[in-house]
C-alpha positions in Angstrom: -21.6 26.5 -16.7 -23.7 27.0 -13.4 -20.0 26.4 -11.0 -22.9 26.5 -7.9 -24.9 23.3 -9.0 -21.6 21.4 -8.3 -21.5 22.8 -4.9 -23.4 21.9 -1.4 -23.5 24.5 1.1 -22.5 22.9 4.1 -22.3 25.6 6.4 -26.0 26.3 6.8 -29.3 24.7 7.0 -30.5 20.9 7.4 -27.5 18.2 7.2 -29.4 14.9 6.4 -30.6 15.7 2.9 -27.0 17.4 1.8 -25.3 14.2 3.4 -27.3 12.4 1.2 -26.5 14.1 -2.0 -23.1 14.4 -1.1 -22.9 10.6 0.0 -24.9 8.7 -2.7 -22.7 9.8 -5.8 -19.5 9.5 -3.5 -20.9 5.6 -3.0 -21.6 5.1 -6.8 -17.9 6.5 -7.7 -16.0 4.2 -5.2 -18.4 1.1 -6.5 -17.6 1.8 -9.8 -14.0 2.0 -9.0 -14.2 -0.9 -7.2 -16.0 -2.6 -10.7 -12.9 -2.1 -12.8 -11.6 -4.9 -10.2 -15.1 -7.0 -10.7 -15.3 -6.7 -14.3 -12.0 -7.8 -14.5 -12.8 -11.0 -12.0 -16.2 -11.6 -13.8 -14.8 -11.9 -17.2 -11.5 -13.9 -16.3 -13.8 -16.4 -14.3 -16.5 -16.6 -17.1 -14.3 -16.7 -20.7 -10.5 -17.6 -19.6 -10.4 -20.3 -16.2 -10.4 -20.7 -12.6 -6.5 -20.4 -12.5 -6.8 -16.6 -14.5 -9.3 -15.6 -11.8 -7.2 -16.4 -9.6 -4.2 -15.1 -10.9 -5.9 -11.3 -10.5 -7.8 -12.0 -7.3 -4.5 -13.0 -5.6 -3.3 -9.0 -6.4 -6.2 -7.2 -4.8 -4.2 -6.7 -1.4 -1.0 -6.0 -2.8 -2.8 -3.0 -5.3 -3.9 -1.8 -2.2 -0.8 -2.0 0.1 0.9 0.4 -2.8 -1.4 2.2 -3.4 -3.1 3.3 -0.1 -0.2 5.9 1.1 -0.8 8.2 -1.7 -4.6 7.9 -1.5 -4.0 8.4 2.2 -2.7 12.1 1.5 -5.3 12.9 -1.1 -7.7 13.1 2.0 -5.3 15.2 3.7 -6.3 17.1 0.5 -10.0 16.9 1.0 -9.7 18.1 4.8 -7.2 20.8 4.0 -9.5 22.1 1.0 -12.8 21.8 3.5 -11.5 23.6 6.2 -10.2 26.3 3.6 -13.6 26.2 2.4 -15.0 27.2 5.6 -12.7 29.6 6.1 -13.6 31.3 2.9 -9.8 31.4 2.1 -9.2 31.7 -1.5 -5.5 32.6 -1.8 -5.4 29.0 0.8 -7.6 27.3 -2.0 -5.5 28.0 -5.0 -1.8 27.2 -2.9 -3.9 23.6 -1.8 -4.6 23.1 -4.9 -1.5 23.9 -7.0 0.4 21.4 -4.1 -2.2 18.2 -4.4 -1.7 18.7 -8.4 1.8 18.2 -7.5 1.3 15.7 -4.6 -0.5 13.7 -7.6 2.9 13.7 -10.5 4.7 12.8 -7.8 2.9 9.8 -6.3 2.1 8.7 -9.7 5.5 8.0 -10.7 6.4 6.6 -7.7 3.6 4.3 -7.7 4.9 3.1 -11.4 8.6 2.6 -10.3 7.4 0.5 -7.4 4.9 -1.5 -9.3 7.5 -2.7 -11.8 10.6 -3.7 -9.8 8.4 -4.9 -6.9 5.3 -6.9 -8.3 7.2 -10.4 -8.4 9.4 -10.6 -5.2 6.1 -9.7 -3.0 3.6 -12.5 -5.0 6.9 -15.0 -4.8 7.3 -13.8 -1.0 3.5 -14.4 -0.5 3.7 -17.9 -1.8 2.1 -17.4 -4.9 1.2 -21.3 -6.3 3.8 -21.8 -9.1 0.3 -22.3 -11.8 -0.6 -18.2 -11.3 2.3 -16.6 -10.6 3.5 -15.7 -14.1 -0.2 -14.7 -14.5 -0.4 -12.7 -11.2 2.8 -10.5 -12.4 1.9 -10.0 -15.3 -1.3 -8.4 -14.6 0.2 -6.4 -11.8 2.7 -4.9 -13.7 0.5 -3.6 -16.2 -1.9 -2.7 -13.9 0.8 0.0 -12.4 2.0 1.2 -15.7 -1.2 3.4 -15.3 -0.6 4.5 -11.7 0.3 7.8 -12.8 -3.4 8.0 -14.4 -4.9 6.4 -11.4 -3.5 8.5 -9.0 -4.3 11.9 -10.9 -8.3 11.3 -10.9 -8.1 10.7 -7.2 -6.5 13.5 -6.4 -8.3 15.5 -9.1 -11.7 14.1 -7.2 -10.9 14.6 -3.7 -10.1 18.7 -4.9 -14.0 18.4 -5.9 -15.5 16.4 -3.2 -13.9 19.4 -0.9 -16.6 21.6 -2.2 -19.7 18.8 -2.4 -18.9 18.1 -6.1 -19.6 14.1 -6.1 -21.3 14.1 -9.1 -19.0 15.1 -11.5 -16.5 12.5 -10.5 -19.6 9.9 -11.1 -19.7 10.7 -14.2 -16.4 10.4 -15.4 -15.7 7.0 -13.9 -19.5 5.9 -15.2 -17.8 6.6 -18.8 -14.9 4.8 -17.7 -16.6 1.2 -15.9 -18.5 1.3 -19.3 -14.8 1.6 -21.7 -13.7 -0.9 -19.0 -16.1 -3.2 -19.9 -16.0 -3.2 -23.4 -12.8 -3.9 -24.1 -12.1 -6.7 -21.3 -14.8 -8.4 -23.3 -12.8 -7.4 -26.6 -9.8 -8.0 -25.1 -10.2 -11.5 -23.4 -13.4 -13.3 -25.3 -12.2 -12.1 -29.0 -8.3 -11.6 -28.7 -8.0 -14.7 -25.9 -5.1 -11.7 -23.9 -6.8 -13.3 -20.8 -5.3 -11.8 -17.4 -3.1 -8.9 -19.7 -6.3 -8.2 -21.4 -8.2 -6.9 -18.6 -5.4 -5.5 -17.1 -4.5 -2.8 -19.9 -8.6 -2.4 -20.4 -8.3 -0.9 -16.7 -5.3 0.9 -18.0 -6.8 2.6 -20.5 -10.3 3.2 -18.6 -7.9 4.6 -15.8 -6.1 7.4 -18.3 -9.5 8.1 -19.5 -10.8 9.0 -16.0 -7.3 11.3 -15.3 -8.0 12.8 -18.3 -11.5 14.1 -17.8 -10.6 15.2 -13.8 -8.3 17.6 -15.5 -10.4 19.0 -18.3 -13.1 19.8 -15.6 -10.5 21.3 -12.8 -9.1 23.4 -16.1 -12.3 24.5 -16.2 -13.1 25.8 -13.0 -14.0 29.1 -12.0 -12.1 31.3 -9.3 -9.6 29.9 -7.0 -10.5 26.3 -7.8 -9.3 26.5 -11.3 -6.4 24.2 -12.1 -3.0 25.7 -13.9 -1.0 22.5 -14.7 1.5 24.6 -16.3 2.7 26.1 -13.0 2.3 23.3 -10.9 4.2 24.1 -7.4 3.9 23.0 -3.7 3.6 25.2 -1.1 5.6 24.5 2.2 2.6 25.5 4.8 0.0 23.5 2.8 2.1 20.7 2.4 2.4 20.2 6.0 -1.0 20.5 6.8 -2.1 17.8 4.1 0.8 15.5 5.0 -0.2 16.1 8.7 -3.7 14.6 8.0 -3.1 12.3 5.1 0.1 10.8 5.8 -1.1 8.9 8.9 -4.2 7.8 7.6 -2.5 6.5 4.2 -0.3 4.6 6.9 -3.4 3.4 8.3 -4.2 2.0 5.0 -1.1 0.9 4.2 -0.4 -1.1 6.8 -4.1 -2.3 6.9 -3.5 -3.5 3.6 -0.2 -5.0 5.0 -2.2 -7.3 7.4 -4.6 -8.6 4.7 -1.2 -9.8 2.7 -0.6 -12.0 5.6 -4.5 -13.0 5.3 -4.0 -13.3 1.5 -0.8 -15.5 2.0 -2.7 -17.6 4.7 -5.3 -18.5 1.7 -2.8 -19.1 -0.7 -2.1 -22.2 1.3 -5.6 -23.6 0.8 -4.8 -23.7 -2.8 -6.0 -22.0 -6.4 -9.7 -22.3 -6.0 -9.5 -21.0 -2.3 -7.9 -18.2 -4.2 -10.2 -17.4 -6.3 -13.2 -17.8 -4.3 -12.3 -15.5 -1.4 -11.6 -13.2 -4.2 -14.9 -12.6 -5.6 -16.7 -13.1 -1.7 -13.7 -9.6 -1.3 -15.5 -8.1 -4.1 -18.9 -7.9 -2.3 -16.7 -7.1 0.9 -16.1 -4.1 -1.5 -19.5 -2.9 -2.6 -20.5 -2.9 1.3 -17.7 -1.0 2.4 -18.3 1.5 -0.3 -21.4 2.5 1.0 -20.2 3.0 4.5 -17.2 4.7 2.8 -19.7 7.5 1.2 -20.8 8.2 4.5 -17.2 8.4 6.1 -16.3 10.8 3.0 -18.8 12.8 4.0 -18.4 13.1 7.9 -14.5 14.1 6.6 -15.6 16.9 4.1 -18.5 18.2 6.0 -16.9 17.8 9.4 -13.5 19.7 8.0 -15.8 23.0 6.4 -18.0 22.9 9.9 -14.6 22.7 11.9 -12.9 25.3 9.6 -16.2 28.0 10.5 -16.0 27.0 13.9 -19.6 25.6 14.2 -18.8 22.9 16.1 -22.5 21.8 17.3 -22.9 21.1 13.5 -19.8 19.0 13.9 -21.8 16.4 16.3 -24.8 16.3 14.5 -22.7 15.5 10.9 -21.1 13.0 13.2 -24.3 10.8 14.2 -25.9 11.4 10.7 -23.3 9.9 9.1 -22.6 7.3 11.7 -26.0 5.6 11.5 -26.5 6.1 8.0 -23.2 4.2 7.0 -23.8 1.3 9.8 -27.2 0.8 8.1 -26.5 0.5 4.7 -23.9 -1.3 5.1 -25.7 -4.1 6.9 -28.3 -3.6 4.1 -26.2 -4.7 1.5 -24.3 -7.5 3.4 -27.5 -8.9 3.8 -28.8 -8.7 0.5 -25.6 -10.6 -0.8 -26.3 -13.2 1.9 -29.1 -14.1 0.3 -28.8 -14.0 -3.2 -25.6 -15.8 -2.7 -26.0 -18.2 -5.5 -27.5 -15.9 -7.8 -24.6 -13.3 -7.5 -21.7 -15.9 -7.5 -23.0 -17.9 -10.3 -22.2 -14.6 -12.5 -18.6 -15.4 -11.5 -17.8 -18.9 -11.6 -19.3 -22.3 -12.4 -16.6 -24.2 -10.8 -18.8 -25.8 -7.4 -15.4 -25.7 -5.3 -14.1 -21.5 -5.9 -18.1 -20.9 -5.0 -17.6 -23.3 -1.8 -14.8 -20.9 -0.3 -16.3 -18.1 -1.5 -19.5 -19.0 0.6 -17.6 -20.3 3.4 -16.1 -16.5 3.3 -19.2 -14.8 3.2 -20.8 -16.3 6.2 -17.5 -16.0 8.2 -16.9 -12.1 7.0 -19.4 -10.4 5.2 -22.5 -11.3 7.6 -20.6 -9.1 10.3 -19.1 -6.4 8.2 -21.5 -3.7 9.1 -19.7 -3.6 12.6 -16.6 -1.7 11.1 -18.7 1.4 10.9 -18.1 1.8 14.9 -14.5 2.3 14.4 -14.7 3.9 10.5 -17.0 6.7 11.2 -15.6 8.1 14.4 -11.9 8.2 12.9 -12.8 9.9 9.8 -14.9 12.6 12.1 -11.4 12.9 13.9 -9.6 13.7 11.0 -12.0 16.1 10.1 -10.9 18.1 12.7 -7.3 17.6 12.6 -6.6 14.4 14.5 -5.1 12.2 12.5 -2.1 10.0 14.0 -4.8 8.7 17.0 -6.9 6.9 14.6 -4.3 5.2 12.7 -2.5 3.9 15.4 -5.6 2.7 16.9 -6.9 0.8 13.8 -3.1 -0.4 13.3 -3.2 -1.8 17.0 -6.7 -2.8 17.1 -6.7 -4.5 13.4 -4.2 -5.0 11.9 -1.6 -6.8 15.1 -4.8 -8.9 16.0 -5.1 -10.3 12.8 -1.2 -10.5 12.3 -1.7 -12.6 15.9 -4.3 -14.5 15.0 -2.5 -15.9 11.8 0.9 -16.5 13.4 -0.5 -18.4 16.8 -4.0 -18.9 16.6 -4.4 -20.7 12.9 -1.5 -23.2 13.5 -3.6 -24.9 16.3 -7.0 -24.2 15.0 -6.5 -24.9 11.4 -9.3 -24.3 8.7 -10.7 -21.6 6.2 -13.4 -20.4 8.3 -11.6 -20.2 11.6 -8.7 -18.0 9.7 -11.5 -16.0 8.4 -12.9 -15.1 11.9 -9.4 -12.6 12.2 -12.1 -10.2 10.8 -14.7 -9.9 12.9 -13.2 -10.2 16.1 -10.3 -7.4 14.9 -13.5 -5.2 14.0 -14.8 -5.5 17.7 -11.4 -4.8 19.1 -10.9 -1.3 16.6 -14.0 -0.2 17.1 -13.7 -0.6 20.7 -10.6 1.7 21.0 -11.5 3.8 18.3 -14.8 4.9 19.6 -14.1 5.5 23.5 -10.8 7.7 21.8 -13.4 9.5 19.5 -15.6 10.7 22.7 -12.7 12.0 24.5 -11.4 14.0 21.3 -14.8 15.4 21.1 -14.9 16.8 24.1 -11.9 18.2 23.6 -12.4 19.6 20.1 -16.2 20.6 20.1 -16.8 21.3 23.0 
């Protein structure tokens, strides 16, 4: 196997077209990630009811509250690895490597434990409406049962995305969205398992994508080559990775932990609120994705750059990916904006969950392009070792407005739309702080 074809040289020559192929396969994995979720939405919404759909749109933020710590440290991984990479440090490679293996057991099982004793306090604690609940847990608890599977191909990925390798990871979870699909169809239309159906076919498509990661990092060449057998974490590398990935999984975390308050806010509104602000998430989703690709890549190409001390590379990487994952982003929100009915009719027939889910879309997704200002500049940050500013930014800047905005603002301006305005106007606020903090670390770091 040609190890080099997997690789992009991001040390030397033109940026744009090596952003690109680093980016585009990065965007394709996280969508089809993100269509394990949809799948499950679609086929709930089309062959069980309203109240199913509901029942697994209501977990979205709560998945992502657990979850977002561990996937935080996998890109302290990625940064670690880059700037490794650039360093041309193999002996650092292999010890990095050996420790995220590690990082990934551990957080596995953790995320397992936590998703069993935890998943019905939080959706009782979150109001959950009496008719879902029992639905809601259920498919949260066997949605974590494969955390340990979950967590291993993101770790397993971010180890490859260190080097350029985006493609690979495609593949796998291509393989997987297609299992995915197939049996939630099986599953729910011809065994009537409903919300447990699609919540073991993501189970299963999950193991299948951990179990591929590994057979290609077993078969790596040279210091990138996987030995499961000796798994062991190494103190100094462990640092550095917590150092970067700890704050921005807290970042997440917490992020996530402001959109529960959101989520419990909609839950007041009723089932079909429920369900409709779910599916309008799931386009929030395939947006973000593609601004994610390019924040990925300001991370991995900005960390290898940082790591060979060719920081004027570091600026350009910087604007290439800035304006790149603004504009596609908008792209996309736009193009959902106006197929509206088109896309939302592959959900739902019911005229009220598309009502809210519009009434979402015009409030959130029209402006979602904005967060680019504030995503971009923080992942260039981490890329060369500040990490802690940007979270605490975001975390002041997102997640307290919007935790204001529910608590004070909502109770004497009632109303779907005006509680999904917390969006926008925290975006504006982030991306304000974030991005006069980002020139001032620049200056410091590149120049």
């Amino acid at each position: 196997m040609n190890q080099k074809a997997n690789q992009i040289d991001m040390l030397h020559g033109p940026l744009l077209g090596k952003i690109i192929k680093f980016a585009i396969p990065f965007a394709a994995s996280s969508i089809l990630q993100q269509l394990f979720n949809t799948v499950d939405v679609a086929v709930v919404g089309r062959f069980a009811n309203s109240e199913a759909l509901a029942a697994v749109g209501a977990n979205t933020f709560i998945i992502n509250l657990m979850i977002n710590l561990f996937i935080g440290i996998s890109i302290g991984a990625n940064v670690i690895l880059a700037n490794h990479i650039g360093q041309h440090d193999d002996t650092k490679i292999k010890h990095a490597i050996s420790t995220t293996y590690s990082l990934a057991l551990i957080s596995g099982t953790i995320l397992l434990a936590l998703g069993l004793l935890l998943s019905d306090p939080i959706l009782k604690a979150m109001g959950t409406p009496r008719n879902i609940i029992h639905a809601a847990t259920t498919y949260l608890r066997i949605y974590f049962l494969s955390a340990p599977f979950f967590m291993t191909y993101n770790f397993g990925a971010a180890i490859l995305r260190s080097k350029g390798d985006t493609r690979r990871p495609l593949y796998i979870l291509l393989a997987a969205g297609v299992l995915n699909t197939i049996l939630n169809l099986i599953l729910v239309i011809v065994f009537k398992m409903n919300v447990a159906g699609v919540a073991i076919a993501t189970g299963i498509a999950n193991a299948f994508s951990a179990a591929a990661i590994i057979w290609l990092l077993l078969h790596e060449n040279g210091a990138f080559r996987l030995h499961p057998s000796q798994p062991k974490i190494y103190t100094t590398e462990l640092k550095h990775i917590l150092k970067i990935g700890i704050p921005a999984g807290l970042q997440g975390m917490v992020f996530s932990f402001s959109n529960v308050f959101v989520q419990t806010a909609i839950n007041s509104y009723g089932s079909a609120a429920i369900a409709g602000a779910s599916i309008s998430q799931t386009f929030d989703s395939y947006c973000y994705y593609l601004m994610l690709a390019f924040s990925g890549a300001a991370v991995t190409f900005t960390g290898q750059n940082y790591g060979a001390a060719k920081y004027d590379r570091c600026k350009h990487i910087f604007w290439i990916c800035f304006i790149n994952g603004a504009l596609v982003c908008f792209i996309a929100n736009m193009l959902f904006i106006t197929f509206a009915d088109s896309v939302l009719n592959l959900f739902t027939t019911d005229g009220n969950v598309i009502k809210y889910a519009k009434l979402r879309m015009d409030y959130v997704l029209i402006f979602q392009s904005i967060a680019a200002c504030y995503d971009i500049p923080a992942s260039s940050m981490r890329g060369f070792g500040y990490s802690l500013t940007p979270a605490l930014l975001t975390i002041i800047g997102t997640c307290l407005l919007r935790l204001t905005w529910i608590t004070f603002i909502c109770p004497i301006w009632p109303g779907f739309g005006h509680l999904m305005l917390c969006y926008p106007i925290s975006w504006c606020l982030t991306s304000i702080l974030v991005g006069c903090t980002y020139i001032s670390k620049w200056h410091q770091s590149l120049c």
